[in-house]
N, C-alpha and C positions, 0 to 999 in steps of 0.2 A: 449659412448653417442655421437650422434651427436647434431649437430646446433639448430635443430630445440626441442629438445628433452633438452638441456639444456635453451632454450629459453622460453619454457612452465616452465618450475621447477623454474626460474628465477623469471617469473609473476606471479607463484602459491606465492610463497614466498615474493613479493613484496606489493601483497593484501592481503594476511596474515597480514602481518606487520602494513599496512594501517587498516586493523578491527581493530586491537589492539588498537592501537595506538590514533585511535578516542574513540573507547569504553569504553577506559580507562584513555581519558584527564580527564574527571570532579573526579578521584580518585587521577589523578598527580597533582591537583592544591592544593596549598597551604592555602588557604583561602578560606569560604564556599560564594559562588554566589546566586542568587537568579535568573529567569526568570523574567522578565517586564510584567508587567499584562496583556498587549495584547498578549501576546502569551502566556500567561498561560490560560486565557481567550480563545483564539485559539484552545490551543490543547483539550481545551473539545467538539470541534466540528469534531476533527478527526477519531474518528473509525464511525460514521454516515457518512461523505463524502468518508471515504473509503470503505463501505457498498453499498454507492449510485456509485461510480464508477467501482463497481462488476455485481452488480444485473442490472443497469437499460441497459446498452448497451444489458446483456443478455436477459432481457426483450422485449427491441423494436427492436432488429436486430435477422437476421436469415443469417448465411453464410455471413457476413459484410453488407448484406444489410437491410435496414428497411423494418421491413413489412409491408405487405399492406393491410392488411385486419384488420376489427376490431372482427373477429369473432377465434383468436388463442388464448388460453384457457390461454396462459402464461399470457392476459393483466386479466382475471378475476380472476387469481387465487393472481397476486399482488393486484388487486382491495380488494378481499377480506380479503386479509392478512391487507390489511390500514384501511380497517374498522371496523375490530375486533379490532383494538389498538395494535395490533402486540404484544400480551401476549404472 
């Protein structure tokens, strides 16, 4: 193996360790915690903003840039989706 080839396997296994090791504090702590209500409060607004930060850039841009027309079908057919109540 050379340098670079040990230095990859190094960092494979060093953010291994790091997944773990986070994923797995609230199972090493000794005494059961709780979240503070603002961010328990918080994270019910997460999978919505992380919906809005997929959908709308693809919406209003084309190739990084904003469109310029109002007549690309992607803006009616979100139009429609919000008006039906997104059942």
């Amino acid at each position: 193996m050379n340098q670079t080839e040990i230095w990859r396997l190094a960092v494979i296994i060093g953010l291994a360790a790091v997944t773990v090791l986070t994923r797995a504090f609230f199972y090493i702590s000794s005494k059961p915690w709780k979240l503070p209500h603002w961010a328990e409060r918080g994270l019910h607004y997460a999978p919505i903003a992380a919906l809005a930060a997929v959908i709308i850039p693809e919406t209003v841009m084309t190739q990084g840039q904003f469109i310029h027309t109002w007549q690309d079908a992607r803006l009616f057919a979100v139009a429609s989706v919000f008006s039906t109540g997104m059942d």
